[in-house]
C-alpha positions as CSV (number, residue, x, y, z in Angstrom):
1,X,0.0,0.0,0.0
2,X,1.7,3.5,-0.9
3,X,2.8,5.9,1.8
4,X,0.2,8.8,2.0
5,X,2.0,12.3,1.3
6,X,1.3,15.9,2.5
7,X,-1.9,17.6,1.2
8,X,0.6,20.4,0.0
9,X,4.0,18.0,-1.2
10,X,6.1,18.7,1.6
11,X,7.0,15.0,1.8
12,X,8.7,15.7,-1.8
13,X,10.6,18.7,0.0
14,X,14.6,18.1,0.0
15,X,16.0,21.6,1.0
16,X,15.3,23.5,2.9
17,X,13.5,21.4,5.6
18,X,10.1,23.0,6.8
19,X,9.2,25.0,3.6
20,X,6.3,24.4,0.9
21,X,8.2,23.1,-2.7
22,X,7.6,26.6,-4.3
23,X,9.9,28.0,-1.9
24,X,12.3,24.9,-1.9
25,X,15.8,24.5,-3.4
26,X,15.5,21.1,-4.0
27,X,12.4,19.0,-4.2
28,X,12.1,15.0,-5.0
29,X,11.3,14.5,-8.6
30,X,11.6,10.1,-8.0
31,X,8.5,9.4,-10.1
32,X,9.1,5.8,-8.6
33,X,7.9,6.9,-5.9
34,X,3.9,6.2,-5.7
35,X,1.9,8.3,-2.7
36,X,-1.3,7.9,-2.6
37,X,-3.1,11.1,-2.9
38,X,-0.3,12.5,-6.0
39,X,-0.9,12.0,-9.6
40,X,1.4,11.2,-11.6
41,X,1.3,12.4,-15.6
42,X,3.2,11.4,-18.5
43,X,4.4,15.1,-19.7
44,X,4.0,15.9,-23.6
45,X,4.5,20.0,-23.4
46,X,5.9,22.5,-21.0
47,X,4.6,25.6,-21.3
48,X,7.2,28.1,-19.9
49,X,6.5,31.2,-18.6
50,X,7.1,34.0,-20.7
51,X,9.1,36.4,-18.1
52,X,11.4,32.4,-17.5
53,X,11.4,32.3,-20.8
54,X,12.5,35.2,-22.2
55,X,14.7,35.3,-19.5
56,X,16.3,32.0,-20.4
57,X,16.3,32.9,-24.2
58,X,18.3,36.1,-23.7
59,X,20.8,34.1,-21.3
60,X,21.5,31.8,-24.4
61,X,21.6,34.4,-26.7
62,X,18.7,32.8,-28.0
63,X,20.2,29.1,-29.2
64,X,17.8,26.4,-28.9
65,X,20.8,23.9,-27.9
66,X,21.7,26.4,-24.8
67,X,17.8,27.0,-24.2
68,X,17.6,22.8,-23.4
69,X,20.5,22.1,-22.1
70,X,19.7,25.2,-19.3
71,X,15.9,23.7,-19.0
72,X,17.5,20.2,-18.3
73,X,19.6,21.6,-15.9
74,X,17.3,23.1,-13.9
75,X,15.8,20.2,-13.6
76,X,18.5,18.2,-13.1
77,X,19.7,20.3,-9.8
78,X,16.2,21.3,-8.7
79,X,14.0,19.1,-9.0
80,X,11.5,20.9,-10.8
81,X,11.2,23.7,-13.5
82,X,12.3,27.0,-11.3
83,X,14.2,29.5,-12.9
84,X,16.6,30.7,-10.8
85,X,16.6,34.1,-11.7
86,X,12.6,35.1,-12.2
87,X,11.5,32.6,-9.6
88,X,8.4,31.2,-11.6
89,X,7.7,28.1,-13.6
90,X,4.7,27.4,-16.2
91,X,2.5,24.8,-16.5
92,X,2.5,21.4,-18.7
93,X,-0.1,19.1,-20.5
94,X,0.2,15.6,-20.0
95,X,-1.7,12.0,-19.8
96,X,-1.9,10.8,-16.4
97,X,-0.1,7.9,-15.5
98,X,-1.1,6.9,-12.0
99,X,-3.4,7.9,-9.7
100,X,-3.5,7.4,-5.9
101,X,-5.5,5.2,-4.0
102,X,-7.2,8.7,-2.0
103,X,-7.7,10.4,-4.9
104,X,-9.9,7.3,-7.1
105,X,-13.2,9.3,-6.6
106,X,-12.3,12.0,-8.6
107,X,-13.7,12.6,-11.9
108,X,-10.2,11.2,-13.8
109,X,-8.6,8.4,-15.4
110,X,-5.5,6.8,-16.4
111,X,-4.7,8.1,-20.0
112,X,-6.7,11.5,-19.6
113,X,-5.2,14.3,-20.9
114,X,-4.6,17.6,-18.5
115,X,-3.4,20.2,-17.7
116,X,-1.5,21.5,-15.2
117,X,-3.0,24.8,-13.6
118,X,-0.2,25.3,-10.7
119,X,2.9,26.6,-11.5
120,X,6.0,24.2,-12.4
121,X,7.7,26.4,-9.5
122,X,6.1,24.3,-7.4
123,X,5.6,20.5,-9.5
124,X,8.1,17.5,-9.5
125,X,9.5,17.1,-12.8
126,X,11.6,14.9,-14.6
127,X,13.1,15.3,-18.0
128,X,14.0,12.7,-19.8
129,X,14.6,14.2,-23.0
130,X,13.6,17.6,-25.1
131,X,12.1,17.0,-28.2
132,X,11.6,20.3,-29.5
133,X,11.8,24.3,-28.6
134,X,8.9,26.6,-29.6
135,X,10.7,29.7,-28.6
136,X,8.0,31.8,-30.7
137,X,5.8,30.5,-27.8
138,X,7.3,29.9,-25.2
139,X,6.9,26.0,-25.3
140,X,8.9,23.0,-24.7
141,X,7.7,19.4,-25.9
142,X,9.5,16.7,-23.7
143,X,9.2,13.0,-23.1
144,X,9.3,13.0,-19.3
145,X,6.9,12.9,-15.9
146,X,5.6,15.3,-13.5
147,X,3.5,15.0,-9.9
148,X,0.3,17.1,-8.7
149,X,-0.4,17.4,-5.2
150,X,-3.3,16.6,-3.8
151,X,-4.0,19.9,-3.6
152,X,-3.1,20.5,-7.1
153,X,-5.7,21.8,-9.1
154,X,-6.0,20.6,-13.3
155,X,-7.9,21.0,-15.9
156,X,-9.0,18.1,-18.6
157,X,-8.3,18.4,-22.0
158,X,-11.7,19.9,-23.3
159,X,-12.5,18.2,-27.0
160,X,-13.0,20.7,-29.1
161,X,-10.3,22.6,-29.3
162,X,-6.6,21.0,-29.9
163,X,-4.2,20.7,-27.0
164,X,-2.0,23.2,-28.0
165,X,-4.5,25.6,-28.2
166,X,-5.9,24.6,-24.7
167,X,-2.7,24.9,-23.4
168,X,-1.8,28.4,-24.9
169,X,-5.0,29.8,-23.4
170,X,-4.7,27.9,-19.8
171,X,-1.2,29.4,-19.4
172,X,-2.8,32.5,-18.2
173,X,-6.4,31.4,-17.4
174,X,-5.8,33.9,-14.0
175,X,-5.8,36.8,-16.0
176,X,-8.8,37.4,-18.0
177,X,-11.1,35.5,-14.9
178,X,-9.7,38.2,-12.9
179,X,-10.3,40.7,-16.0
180,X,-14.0,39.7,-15.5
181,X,-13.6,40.1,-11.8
182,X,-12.4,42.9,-11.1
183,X,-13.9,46.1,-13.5
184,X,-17.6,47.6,-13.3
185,X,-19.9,49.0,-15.5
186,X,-19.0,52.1,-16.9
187,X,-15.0,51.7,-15.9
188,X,-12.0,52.8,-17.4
189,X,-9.5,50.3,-17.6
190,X,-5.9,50.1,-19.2
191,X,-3.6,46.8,-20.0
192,X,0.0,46.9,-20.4
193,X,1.4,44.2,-22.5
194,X,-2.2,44.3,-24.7
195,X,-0.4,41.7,-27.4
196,X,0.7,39.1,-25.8
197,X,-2.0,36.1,-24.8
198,X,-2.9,38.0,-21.7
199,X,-3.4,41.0,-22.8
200,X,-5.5,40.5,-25.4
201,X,-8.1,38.0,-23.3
202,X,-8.1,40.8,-20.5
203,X,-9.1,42.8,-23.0
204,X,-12.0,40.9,-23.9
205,X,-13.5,40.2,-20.8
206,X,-13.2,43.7,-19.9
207,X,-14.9,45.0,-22.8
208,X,-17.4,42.5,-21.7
209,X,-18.0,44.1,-18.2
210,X,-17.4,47.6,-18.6
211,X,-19.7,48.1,-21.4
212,X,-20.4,50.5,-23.7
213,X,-20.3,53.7,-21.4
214,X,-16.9,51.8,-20.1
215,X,-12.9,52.6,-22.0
216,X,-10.2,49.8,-22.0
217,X,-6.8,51.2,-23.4
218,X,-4.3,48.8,-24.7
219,X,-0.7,49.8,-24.6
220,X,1.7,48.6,-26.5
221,X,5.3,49.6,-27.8
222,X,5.1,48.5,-31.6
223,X,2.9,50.8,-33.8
224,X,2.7,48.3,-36.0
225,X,0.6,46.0,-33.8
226,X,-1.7,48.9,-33.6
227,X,-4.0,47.6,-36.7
228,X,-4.4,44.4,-35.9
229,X,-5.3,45.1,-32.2
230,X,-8.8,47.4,-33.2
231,X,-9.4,44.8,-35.7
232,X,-9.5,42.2,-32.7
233,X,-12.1,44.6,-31.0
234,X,-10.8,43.5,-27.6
235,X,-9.8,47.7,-27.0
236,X,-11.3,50.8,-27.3
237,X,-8.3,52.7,-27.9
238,X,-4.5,51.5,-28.6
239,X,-1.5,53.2,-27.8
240,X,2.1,53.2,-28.4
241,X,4.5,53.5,-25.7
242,X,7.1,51.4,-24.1
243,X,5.7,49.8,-20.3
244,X,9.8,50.4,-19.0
245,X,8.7,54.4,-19.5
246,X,6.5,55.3,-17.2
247,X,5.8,59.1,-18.0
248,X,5.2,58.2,-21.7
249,X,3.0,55.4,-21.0
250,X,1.3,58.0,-18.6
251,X,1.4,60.7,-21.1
252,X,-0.7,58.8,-23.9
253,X,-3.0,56.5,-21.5
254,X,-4.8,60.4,-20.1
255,X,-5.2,61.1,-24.1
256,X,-6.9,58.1,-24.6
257,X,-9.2,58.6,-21.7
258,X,-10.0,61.9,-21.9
259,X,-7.7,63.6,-19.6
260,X,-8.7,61.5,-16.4
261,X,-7.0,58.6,-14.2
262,X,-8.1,55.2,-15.0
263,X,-10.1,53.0,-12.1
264,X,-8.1,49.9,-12.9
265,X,-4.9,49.2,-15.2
266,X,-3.4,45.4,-15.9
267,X,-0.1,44.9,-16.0
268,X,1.1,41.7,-18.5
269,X,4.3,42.9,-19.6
270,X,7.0,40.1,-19.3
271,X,10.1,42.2,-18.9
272,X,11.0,44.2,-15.6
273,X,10.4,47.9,-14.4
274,X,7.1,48.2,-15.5
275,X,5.4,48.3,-12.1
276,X,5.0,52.3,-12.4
277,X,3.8,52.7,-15.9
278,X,0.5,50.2,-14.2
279,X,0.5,52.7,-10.7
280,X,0.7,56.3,-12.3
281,X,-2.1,56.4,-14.2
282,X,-4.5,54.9,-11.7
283,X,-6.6,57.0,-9.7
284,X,-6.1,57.0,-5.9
285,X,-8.6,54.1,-4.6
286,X,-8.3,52.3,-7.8
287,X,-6.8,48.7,-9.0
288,X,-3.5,47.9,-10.3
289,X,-3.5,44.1,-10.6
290,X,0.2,43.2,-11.8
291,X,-0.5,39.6,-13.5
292,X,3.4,39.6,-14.7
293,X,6.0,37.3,-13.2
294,X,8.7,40.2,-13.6
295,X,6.9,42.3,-11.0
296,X,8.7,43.5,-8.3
297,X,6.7,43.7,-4.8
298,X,9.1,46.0,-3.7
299,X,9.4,48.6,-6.6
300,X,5.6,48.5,-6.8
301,X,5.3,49.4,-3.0
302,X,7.8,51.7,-2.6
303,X,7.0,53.2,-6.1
304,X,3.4,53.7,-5.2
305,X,4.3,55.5,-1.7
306,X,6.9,57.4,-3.3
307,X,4.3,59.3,-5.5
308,X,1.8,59.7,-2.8
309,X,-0.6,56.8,-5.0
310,X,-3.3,55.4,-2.8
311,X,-4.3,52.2,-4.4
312,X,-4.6,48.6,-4.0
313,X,-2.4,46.5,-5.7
314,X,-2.7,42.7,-6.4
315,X,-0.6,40.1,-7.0
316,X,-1.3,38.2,-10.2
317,X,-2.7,34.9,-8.4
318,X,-2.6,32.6,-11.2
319,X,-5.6,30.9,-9.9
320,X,-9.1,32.0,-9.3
321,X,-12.4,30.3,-9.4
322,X,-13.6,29.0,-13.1
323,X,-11.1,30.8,-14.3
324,X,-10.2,27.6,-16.6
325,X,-13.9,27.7,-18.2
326,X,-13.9,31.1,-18.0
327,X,-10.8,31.6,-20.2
328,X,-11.8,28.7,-22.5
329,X,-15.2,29.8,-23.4
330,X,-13.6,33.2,-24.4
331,X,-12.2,31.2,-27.0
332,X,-15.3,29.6,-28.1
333,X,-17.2,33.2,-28.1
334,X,-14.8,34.7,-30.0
335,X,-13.8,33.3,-33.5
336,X,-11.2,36.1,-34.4
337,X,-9.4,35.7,-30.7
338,X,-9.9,32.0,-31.7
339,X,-8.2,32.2,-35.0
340,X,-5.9,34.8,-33.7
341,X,-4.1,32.0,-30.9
342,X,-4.7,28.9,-33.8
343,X,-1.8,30.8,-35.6
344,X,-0.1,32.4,-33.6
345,X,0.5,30.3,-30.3
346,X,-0.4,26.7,-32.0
């Protein structure tokens, strides 16, 4: 009979002693090890997240070779798929392999296809080999395994979309279920980042919820993305400015939005020292919800107070409820979002 584990993985902790495995060193990644309340999945993709990624990319000058070897290294000396530098992880879609004797009620099967919706931070992972590097997104297909907690929380494969598309939109399933979340009626609301995947399901759901007397601004720092952005019809307004520059992005969000301070701005930028281009054009009791891994809790805090900004800022929980259906369904609602992640993300 297998051992039963933590609810949380601490058993799987290595170093140091007394900590969850996000916050670990080291974690066990012995897939022959069988608990049972874990899950074991056969992995077919990681999905890397993008602020890792680029990171990673830029450390190897961009050369898939480097890419996998420092991907398998990781791994090799960590246990798991935590980049040193950023501190976050990804996800992965996978067929489960095994599932524990405390967790045989649930609505699963050997052979069901899933994926991951904690962050590989956090998930045992062994590589046994890289098969291929999508570095146009952000993906990894690998032969190898990974565990899920029991506290772990998945999403099955829905059937009528492909995995890869699945995938691409689960990545960042907390950001438009919070985009639905958070905004009113009549709100204006500005997203930083408004290409990437994020971005532009934020925008969506926004649009959704603040309606027509509401404004959501897109930044961006390409002009040229500009086109194809209004032709999604996931912003009201686009503009061009770069999210590292905070009094330009400030500059041309108040023209979009008619002089005033917007009630809640997104941040989805992957790259760092963005937090005050999302604070300074907020008003004071309004949102900034920082959804990027790059963010830094202390520039934000310190930034905010050093401008005299009152507003409440929250940390991009990649979790929050439905927020799988929620972010799937956008893609069934919308056929030009749809099309939009079919070629660019698949």
């Amino acid at each position: 009979m297998a051992l039963k584990g933590n609810k949380y993985g601490t058993h799987r902790v290595i170093e140091p002693h007394g900590v969850l495995t996000q916050a670990a060193w080291k974690i066990d990644n012995d897939m022959t090890k069988h608990y049972s309340n874990e899950i074991i999945c056969d992995v077919i993709s990681l999905n890397i997240d993008s602020a890792s990624f680029t990171q990673i990319e830029e450390a190897c000058e961009g050369d898939e070779k480097r890419i996998g070897e420092m991907i398998m290294g990781i791994v090799a000396e960590r246990g798991k798929q935590q980049n040193p530098v950023t501190g976050s992880g990804g996800m992965f879609i996978g067929k489960v392999a095994y599932i524990g004797e405390d967790l045989k009620d649930r609505d699963l099967k050997v052979g069901d296809k899933i994926a991951s919706l904690v962050s590989l931070s956090l998930t045992p992972l062994k590589i046994d080999k890289i098969l291929a590097i999508h570095k146009d997104i952000d993906r990894v297909d690998i032969v190898g395994q990974a565990v899920l907690f029991e506290s772990g929380i998945y999403a099955k494969l829905p059937d009528d979309m492909s995995e890869t598309l699945a995938l691409a939109a689960l990545d960042v399933a907390g950001a438009p279920a919070q985009a639905r979340k958070l905004p009113k009626e009549g709100d204006s609301v500005l997203i930083l980042g408004a290409n990437g995947k994020s971005g532009v399901l934020c925008g969506y759901e926004a649009m959704k919820k603040v309606g027509p007397t509401g404004n959501v601004v897109g930044v961006v720092r390409n002009p040229k993305q500009v086109p194809a952005l209004m032709e999604l019809g996931v912003y009201n307004k686009v503009v061009v400015a770069s999210a590292t520059e905070p009094i330009a992005v400030l500059d041309a969000a108040l023209e979009a939005n008619g002089g005033k301070e917007y009630d809640i701005s997104i941040c989805c930028v992957n790259v760092e020292s963005c937090e005050m281009s999302a604070i300074l054009p907020v008003r004071d009791d309004g949102i900034v919800y920082f959804f990027s891994m790059a963010t830094s809790f202390t520039k934000a805090a310190l930034g905010a107070e050093g401008i005299g900004k009152d507003v409440t800022m929250i940390i991009g929980n990649g979790y929050t409820k439905d927020h799988a259906e929620i972010t799937l369904n956008v893609l069934r609602e919308n056929e030009k979002l749809r099309k939009l992640f079919d070629e660019k993300y698949c």
